[in-house]
N, C-alpha and C positions, 0 to 999 in steps of 0.2 A: 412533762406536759406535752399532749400532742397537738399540733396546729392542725385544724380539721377549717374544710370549707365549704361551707352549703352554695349547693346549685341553686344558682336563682333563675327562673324562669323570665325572658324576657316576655313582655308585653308585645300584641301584634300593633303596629303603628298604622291608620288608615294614610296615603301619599294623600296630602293637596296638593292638587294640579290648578295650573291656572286653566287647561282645556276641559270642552265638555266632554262630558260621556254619553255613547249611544245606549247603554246597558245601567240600569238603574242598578245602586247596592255600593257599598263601599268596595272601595281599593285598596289594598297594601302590598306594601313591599316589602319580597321575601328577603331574609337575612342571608349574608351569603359569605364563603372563605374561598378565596383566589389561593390557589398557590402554583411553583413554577418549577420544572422541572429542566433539563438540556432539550426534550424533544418538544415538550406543548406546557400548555397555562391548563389547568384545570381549576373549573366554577362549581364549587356547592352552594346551592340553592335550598333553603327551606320551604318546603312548600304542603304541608300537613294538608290533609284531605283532596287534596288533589287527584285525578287518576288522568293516567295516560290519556286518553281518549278526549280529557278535557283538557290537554297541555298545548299550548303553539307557541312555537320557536319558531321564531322570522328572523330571514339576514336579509337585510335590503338598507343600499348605499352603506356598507360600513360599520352598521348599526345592527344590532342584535338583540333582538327585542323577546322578551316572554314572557307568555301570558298563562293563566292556568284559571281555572273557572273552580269552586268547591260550590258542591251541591248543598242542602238542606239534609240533616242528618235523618229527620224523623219523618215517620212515613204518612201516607195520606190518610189515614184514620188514626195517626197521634197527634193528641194534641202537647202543646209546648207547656213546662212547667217551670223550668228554671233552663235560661240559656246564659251558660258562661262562657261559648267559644260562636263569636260573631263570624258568619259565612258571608264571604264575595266573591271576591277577584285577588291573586294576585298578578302585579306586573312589575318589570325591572327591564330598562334598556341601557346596553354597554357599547360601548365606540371600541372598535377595532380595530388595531395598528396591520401595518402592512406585511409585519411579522408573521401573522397569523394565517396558515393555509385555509382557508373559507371553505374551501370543495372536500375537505376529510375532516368538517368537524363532527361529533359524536356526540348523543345525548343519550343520556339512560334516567330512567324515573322506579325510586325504588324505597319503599319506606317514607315515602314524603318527602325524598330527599332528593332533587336534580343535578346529575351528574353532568357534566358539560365539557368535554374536552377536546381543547382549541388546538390542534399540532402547529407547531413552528413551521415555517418556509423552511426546507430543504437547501442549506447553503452553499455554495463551490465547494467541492471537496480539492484540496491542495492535490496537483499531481506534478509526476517528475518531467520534462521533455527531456526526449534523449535528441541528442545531436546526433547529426548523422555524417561521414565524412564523405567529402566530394572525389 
C-alpha cells in the first residue's frame, strides 16, 4: 500500500484591519516561508497576479511593508461569467531586527512568487595582534 497525499489548495484569507482604507476592494495576506541561512534570512511571498510594476516594498522605521495590487483579469468588452479567484490587494508588514543589513536587501518577483532577501550584518571577523618587541 502506498501512502499518496493530495495538494490541497489553500484558501485566499481577505486581513481585517481595524484601519481604514484609502483604496476600495479586499485585502489579503499573502502566504509566506522564511528561511535562514549563515549569511541572510530569505522571505517567500505568494503573491499570484501580481506584476512588478504593481509591487511596493517599503522599509521605514524598521518595518517592512508590501503591497502588491492584482488587476481585473478580463478585459473591457468581457463580460464576467463565473468568478472563482476574487482580485484586490495584497499586503504584509514584518519588524526587522538590527541583524539585518537594510541597505543590501534584494527583491525579485517571479511567477507570482516574492523573493526577498534580507543579508545579515557583517560581523567582526576574529584577528590575530601580533606584538611587537620594544
Amino acid at each position: 500500500m502506498t501512502d499518496s497525499k493530495e495538494l490541497q489548495a489553500k484558501e485566499k484569507q481577505a486581513v481585517t484591519t481595524p484601519t481604514e482604507q484609502t483604496k476600495p476592494g479586499p485585502v489579503f495576506s499573502p502566504e509566506v516561508d522564511i528561511f535562514e541561512t549563515d549569511a541572510d534570512i530569505v522571505l517567500l511571498a505568494d503573491m499570484p497576479g501580481v506584476k512588478a510594476e504593481n509591487l511596493n516594498i517599503d522599509l521605514r522605521d524598521n518595518t517592512l511593508t508590501i503591497k502588491g495590487d492584482v488587476s481585473p483579469f478580463e478585459g473591457p468588452d468581457e463580460e464576467d461569467i463565473v468568478i472563482e479567484y476574487e482580485v484586490g490587494q495584497f499586503a504584509r508588514q514584518f519588524s526587522l531586527s538590527d541583524t539585518i543589513d537594510q541597505a543590501r536587501i534584494e527583491a525579485k518577483l517571479e511567477d507570482g512568487v516574492l523573493r526577498l532577501t534580507l543579508p545579515k550584518v557583517a560581523k567582526a571577523t576574529p584577528r590575530k595582534i601580533t606584538v611587537q618587541a620594544a
